[in-house]
Structures are given as C-alpha cells and as structure tokens.
N, C-alpha and C positions, 0 to 999 in steps of 0.2 A: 469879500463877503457879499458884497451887493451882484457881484456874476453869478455868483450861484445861487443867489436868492432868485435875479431874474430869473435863469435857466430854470429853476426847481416852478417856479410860477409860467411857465411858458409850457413846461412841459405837461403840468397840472391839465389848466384851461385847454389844451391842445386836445387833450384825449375828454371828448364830453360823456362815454361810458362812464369813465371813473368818475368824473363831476357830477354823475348822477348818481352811481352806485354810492359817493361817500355821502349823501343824502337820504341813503334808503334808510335807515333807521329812522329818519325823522318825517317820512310817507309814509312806512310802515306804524308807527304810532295814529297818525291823521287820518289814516285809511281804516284802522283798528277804531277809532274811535268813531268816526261818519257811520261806518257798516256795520259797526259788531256790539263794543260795547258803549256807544251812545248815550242808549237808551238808558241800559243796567244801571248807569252810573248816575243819572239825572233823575233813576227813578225814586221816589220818596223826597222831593225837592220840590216837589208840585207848591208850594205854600210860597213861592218863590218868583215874583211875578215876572221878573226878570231871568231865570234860568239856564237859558241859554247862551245870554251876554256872560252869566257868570263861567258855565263848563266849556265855553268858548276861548274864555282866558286862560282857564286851567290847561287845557290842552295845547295850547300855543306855549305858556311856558315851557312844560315839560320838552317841546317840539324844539325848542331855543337851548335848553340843558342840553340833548341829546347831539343839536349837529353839530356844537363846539369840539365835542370828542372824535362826533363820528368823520367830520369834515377832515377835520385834521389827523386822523387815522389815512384816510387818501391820499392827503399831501405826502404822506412819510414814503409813500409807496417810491415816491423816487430814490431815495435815502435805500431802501432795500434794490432796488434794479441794481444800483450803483454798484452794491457789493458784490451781488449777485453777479453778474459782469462783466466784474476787476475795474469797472470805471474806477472806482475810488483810489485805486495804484497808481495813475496815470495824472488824476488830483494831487496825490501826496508829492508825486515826482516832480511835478510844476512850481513856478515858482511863487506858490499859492500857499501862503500860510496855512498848518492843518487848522488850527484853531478859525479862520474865517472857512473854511468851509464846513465843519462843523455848525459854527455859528448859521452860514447861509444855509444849510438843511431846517433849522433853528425856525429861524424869521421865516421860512417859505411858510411851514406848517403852522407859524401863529397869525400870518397874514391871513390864508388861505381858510383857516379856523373863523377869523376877523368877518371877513369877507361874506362867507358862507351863511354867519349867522345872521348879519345886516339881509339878508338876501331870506332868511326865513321869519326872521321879524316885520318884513314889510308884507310877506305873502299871511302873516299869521294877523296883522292888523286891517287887511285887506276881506281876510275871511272873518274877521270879530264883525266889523263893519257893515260886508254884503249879507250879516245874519242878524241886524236892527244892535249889534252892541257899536260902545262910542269908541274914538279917538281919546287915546289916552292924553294927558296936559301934556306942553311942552315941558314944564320941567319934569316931571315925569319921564318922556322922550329921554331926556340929560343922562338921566338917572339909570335910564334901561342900556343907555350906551355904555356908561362906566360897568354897566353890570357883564355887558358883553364882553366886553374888552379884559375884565380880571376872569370873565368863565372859559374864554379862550386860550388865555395865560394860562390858567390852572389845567384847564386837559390839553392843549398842547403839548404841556411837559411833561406830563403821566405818560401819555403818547409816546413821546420821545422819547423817553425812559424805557418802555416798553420795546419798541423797536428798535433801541439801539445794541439789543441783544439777538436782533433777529439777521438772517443771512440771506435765506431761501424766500422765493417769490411761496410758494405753496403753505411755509409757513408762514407769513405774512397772511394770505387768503384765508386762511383758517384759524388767526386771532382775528381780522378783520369780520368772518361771520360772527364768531361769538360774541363781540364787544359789538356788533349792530345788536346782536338778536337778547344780548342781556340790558343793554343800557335802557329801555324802556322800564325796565324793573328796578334799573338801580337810580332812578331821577323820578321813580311813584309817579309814572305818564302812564303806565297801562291801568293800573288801580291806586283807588285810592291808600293811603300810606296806611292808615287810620281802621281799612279791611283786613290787614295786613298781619299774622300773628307777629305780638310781638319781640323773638328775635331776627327776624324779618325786618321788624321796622328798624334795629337797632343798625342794621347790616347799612340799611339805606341812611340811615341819619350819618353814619361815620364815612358814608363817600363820599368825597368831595364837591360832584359834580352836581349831588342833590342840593346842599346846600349855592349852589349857581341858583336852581329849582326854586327855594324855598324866595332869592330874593325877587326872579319874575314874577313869582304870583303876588308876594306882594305888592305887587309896581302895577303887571297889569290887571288884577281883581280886586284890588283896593275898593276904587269907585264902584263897582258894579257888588260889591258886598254890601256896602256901605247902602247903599241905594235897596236892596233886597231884606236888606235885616234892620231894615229901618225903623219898623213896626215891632218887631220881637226880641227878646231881654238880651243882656250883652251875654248870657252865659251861652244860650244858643249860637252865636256868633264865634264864640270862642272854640267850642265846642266843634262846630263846621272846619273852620280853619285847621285845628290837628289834624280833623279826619282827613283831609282833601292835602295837607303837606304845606300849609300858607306859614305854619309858625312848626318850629320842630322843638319838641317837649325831650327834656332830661331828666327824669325822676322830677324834681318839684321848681326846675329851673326853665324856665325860657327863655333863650339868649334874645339879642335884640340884634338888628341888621348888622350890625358895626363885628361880631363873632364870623359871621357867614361870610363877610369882607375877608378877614384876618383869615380865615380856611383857607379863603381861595388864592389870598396873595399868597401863605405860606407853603401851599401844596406845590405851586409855581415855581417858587424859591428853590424848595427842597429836591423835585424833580426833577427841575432843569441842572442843578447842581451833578446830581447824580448819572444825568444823562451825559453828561461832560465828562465826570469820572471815567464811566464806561465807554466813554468813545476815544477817551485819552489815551485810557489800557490799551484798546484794541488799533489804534494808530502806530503806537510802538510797534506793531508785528509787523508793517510793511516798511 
C-alpha cells in the first residue's frame, strides 16, 4: 500500500498541468468573485463597516469546500491511466495484495485532497489578511484543520466512488469538467444560498461537501460577523447568516456543527465502503 501511495503521489506532483488544472475550480470561484460578482454580492452590505473582511471569508470557504473534491478528482487520474493501460493487470499479477492497492489509490487521493486544501487555506488567509481582514485564533486554526481533514475524507470518497466506475481517460476529462464547473454551485461559493430558489437551496443543503461549507464560514467569519453586527439586533445577524450559507435551515430546525461533522464522517464511511465494493467486483475480472 505505501508503493503505491508513493507512486500514485509521485506521479501526481510530477505532472504540474494536472496540480494546477485540479485547482481550477477553486481559481475559477476566486477569479469569479475578484472580477465579476464582487461587487453584486457585497452590494447592500454597505451598513457593514467591516465588509470586505466579512465576503473575504465567505469566499475563501467556499474556495476550501471546492478543492477537497476538486483536488482529489486529480489525484484519481492515476487510478484511471492505470486501467486505461492494463497497468492494473500487471499490479494484480505481482505479488501485491489487490486490497493494498486499492487501498494505495485510496490514501493517494485523500493525502493529495489533504495537501491541496492546507495549500488553499494558507493562500485564502494570506488574501483575508493583504485586504485589512485578521488571522483567525489559534484555536480556531485546530478547528479549521479537523475540518479539512473530515472535508477531504468525505470528497475523497465520493470521488472514488465515482471513479472507480470509470475506464477511459476521455471519460474521466468529461466528469472532471462538470464536477469543476458545478461544484461552485453545489458548496453556494458562486451565490449566495439564501438568492437561491428554494429547491435549489434544498439540492445544496443535501450535498455533502456544502455542509464542509457551512462549517468554514463558521470558523472563518465568525469574528468578522461578530465584529460587523455588533451594533444591530441578533435577528439581523441570523437572518445574514442563512442567506450567505454560515448556518443551513431545515423547515424550523437548525442543526449545530456537531450534524455537519456526522455528514461528513458518514458520507466518508459510506463512500469509501462502496468504492471497495466496486473495485472488489471489478478485481475479480482480471
């Protein structure tokens, strides 16, 4: 397992097209939001003296949901060369356990997911910062780690779920556009959730990766709300939060962080499970 983790991590970092392309979805949100809608989004926030610290967070989350998936959509790409190939015949035929290599396609794409997103959290607190917003607390910090670490678990495995049905490089390229070019929508980073009609919103509340969503903005627009709606009633504050995606509303329920935890471990669970199934099937044929 550990060879073909390296291998699968060697192969990754070697080719920097792909290190960048499994990024694009989370540029393309950053670029979307610098250039386009900005403004739109900030507009009627004026009463907000801090504003920018605040849509500054908001944007970095969503940016943080988005490359857990999209990162490790990349990584997988080995996992499909491989079949595509017959490499994986020539694995099975060694005297390589199929279950560790399985497993080492596994750990490549939740390291590389891992990796990716430490890698957009420091550029996303680098840009809060060089635009007058703060450094979030160390424990805080703690807190954004655990969060990464179960949003990488949880789309990894979807991931790998997904792929382990695929064959073809070309099809491979053609889930990998669509799952860049919808996950902005499905983690409420292009708009707000709250603009959203509501079976729209409901689509987004039941994905997984939103709920990753839901607990960075808590983590990092905590202070920076706290600080902005200082002066004005809590319903106004409440109110902000649904629309923007900080807290996700169920008929007359609002779960508390500890719900958004249990999604992400269980999506994890249940995904990687299935991805094993599917890759066990399809072991037996060679």
């Amino acid at each position: 397992m550990n060879q073909m983790t390296i291998r699968g991590l060697k192969i990754f970092f070697k080719d920097k097209g792909g290190v960048f392309f499994s990024l694009l979805g989370v540029i393309i949100i950053f670029c979307l939001f610098i250039f386009f809608i900005g403004d739109s989004i900030t507009e009627g926030l004026d009463f907000l003296d801090n504003v920018e610290y605040v849509m500054n967070s908001w944007v970095v989350a969503g940016m943080l949901a988005s490359s857990a998936i999209t990162t490790s959509m990349g990584a997988y790409a080995v996992m499909v060369s491989d079949r595509e190939h017959k490499c994986i015949k020539d694995f099975y035929s060694s005297p390589i356990k199929r279950s560790s290599v399985a497993a080492g396609y596994m750990c490549t794409g939740l390291i590389i997911s891992i990796v990716m997103s430490f890698v957009t959290f420091i550029f996303g607190e680098i840009y809060i910062i060089a635009n007058g917003g703060e450094l979030i607390e160390w424990m805080d910090i703690l807190k954004m780690i655990g969060v990464i670490l179960l949003s990488s678990f949880s789309s990894s495995a979807m991931v790998c779920f997904i792929i382990s049905f695929v064959k073809t490089s070309n099809t491979y390229t053609t889930i990998s556009i669509i799952l860049g070019t919808l996950i902005g929508f499905l983690v409420g980073a292009y708009i707000c959730i709250g603009d959203l009609p509501e079976g729209v919103q409901w689509v987004i509340k039941c994905f997984p990766c939103a709920h990753a969503a839901v607990l960075f903005r808590q983590l990092l627009m905590g202070d920076a709300m706290t600080t902005g709606f200082a002066d004005l009633p809590e319903s106004a504050l409440t109110e902000f939060k649904d629309t923007v995606g900080v807290i996700f509303e169920y008929g007359d329920w609002n779960p508390e962080p500890w719900f958004h935890v249990l999604v992400l471990i269980g999506t994890g669970i249940i995904f990687y499970l299935l991805a094993i199934l599917n890759m066990s099937r399809k072991a037996k044929k060679y």
